[in-house]
C-alpha positions as CSV (number, residue, x, y, z in Angstrom):
1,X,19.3,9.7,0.9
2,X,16.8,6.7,2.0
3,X,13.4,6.3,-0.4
4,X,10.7,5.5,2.1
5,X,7.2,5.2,2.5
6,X,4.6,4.7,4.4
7,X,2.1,1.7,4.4
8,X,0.3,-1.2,6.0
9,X,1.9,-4.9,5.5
10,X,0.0,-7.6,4.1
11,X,-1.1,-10.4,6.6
12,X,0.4,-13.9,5.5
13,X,-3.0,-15.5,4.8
14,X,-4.1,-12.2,2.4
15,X,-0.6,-12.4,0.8
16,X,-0.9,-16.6,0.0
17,X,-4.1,-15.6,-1.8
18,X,-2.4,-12.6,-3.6
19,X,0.3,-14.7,-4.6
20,X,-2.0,-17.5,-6.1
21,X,-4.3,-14.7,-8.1
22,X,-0.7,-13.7,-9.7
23,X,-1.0,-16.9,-11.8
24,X,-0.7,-15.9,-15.7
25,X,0.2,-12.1,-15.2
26,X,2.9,-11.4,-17.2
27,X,5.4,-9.3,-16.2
28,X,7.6,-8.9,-13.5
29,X,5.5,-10.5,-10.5
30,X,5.5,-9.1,-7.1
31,X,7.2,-11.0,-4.4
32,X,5.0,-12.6,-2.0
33,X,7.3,-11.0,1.0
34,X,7.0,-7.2,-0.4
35,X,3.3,-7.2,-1.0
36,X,1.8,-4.2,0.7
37,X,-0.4,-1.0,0.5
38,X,1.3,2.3,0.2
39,X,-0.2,4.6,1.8
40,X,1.9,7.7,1.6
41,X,5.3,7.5,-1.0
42,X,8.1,9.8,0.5
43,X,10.5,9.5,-2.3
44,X,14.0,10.0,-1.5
45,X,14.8,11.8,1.8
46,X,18.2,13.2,4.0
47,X,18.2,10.9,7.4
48,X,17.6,13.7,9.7
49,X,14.3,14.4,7.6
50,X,13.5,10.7,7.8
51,X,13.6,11.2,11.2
52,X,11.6,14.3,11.6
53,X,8.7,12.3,9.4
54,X,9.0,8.9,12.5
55,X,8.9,11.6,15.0
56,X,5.2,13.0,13.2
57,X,4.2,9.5,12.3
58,X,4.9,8.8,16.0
59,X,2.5,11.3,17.1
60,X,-0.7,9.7,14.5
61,X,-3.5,8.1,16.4
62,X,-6.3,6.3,14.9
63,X,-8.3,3.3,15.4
64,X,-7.6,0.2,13.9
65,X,-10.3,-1.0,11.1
66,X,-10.9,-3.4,8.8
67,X,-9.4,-3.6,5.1
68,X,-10.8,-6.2,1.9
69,X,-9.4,-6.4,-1.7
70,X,-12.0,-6.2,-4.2
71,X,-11.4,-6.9,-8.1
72,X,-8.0,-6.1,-9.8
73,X,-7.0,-4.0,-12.1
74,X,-4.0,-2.0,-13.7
75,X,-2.5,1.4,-14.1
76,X,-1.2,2.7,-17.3
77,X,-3.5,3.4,-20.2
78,X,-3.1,3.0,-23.4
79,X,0.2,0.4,-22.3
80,X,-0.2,-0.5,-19.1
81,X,2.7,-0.1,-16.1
82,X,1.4,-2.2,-13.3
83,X,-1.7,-4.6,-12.4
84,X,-3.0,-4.7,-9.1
85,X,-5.5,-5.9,-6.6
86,X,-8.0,-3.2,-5.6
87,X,-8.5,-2.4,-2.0
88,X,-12.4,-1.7,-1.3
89,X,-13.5,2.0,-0.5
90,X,-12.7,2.7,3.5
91,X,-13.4,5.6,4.9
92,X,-11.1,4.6,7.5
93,X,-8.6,4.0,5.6
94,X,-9.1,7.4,4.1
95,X,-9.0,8.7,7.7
96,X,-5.7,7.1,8.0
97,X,-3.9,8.4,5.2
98,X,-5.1,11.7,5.5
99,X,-3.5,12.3,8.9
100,X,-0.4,10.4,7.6
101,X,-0.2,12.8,4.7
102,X,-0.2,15.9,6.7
103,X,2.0,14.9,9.3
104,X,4.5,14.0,6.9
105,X,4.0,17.4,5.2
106,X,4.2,19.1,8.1
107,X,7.7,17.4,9.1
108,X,8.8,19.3,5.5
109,X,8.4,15.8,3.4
110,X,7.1,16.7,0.0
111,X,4.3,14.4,-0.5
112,X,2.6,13.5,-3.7
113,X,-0.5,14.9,-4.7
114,X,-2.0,12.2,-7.3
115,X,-5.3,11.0,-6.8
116,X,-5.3,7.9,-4.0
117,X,-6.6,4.4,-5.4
118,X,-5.5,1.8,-2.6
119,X,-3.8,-0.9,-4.4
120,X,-1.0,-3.7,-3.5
121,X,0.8,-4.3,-6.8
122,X,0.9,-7.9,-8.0
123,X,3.2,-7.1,-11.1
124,X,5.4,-4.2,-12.7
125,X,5.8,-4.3,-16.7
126,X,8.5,-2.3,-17.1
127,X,9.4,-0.7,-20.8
128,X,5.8,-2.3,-21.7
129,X,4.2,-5.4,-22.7
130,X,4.3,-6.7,-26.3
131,X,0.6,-7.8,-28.1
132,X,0.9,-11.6,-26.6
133,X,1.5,-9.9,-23.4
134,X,-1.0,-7.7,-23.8
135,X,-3.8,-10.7,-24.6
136,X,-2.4,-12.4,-21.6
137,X,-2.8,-9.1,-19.1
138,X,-6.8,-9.1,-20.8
139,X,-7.3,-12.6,-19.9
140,X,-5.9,-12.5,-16.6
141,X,-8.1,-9.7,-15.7
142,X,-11.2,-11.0,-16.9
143,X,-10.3,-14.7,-15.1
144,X,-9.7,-12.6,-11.7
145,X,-12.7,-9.9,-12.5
146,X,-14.8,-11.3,-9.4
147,X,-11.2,-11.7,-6.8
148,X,-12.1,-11.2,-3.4
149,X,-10.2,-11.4,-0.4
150,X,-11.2,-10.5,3.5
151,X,-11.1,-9.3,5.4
152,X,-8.0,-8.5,7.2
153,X,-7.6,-6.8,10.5
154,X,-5.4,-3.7,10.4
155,X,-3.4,-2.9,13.7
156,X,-0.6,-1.1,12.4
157,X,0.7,1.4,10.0
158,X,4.6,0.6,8.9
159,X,7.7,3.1,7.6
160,X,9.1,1.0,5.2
161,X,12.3,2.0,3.3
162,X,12.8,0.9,-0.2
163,X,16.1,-0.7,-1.7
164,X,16.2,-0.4,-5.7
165,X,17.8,-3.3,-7.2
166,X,18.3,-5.1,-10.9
167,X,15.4,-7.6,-9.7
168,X,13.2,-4.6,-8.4
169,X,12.8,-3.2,-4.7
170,X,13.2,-4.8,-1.3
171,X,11.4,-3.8,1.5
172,X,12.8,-3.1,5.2
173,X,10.1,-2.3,7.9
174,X,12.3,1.0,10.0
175,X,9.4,1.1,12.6
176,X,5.7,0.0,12.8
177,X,2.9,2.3,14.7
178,X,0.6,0.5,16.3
179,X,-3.4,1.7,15.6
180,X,-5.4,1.8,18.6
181,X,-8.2,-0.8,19.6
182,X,-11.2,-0.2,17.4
183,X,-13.2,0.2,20.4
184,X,-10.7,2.1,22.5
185,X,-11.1,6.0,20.9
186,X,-15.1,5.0,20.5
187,X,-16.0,4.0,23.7
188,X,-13.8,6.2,25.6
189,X,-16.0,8.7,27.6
190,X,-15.9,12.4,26.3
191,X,-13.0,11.0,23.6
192,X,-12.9,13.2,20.9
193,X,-12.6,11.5,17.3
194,X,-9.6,11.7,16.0
């Protein structure tokens, strides 16, 4: 079995920024290197599904677009899981994920149906955060409330499988789909949007 999903990598210069609003989370902090935005979690699957979801996500077009993080936040109410950097509404975006999600579904991948919020995770707590922790989450988020970052350029969607280890998960990219121009599917005469 091989836990994948699907996402869009982090460019180096969003990712140095990422890395410097991480300063006085507590937690288990992100690594710079695995910082991403899931855009469609596959959980654990048999190879020869795997390959039946590259062989749909093969078959995706889109045009490439434009993301921006806006403000952080984190999941888990009343003790909180994860904090995060938000990624700004995009309808793109939305476009994107949509089509991702029904291709995988129709390849037989079970996808999850929770609400989307676009996120790249800057730390996981874990079992949960004890009160000191808890004043330190508060005060990071109101010291970050105004982060920005943006925007990025977005030419590629990635199949990324995930390792689990005692230090959290690794990333390795299985295969990258390149978006098409932004400009391309527009300006193409009688091109139907995708």
């Amino acid at each position: 079995m091989i836990r994948a999903f699907v996402g869009i990598a982090i460019p180096d210069e969003i990712a140095a920024t990422l890395a410097i609003a991480q300063s006085g989370l507590p937690g288990r902090l992100s690594e710079r290197e695995n910082f991403h935005l899931t855009l469609v979690f596959l959980g654990e699957l048999p190879g020869p599904l795997l390959e039946d979801v590259h062989y749909a996500l093969d078959g995706v077009s889109a045009p490439g677009f434009q993301l921006s993080l806006d403000g952080v936040d984190s999941f888990g109410r009343p003790q909180p899981t994860t904090a995060h950097a938000l990624i700004r509404p995009s309808e793109p975006l939305n476009h994107l994920r949509a089509k991702l999600a029904r291709a995988a579904r129709e390849a037989g991948a079970g996808i999850d149906s929770r609400r989307f919020t676009p996120h790249v995770t800057l730390a996981r707590f874990g079992t949960g955060l004890g009160p000191d922790d808890m004043q330190d989450l508060a005060a990071w988020r109101q010291r970050r409330a105004d982060f920005r970052a943006g925007p990025f350029d977005v030419h590629a969607f990635t199949l990324f499988r995930s390792h689990l280890g005692r230090k959290g998960a690794a990333y390795e990219v299985l295969e990258d789909y390149p978006l098409a121009p932004p400009q391309t599917l527009a300006a193409a005469p009688g091109a139907a949007r995708p």
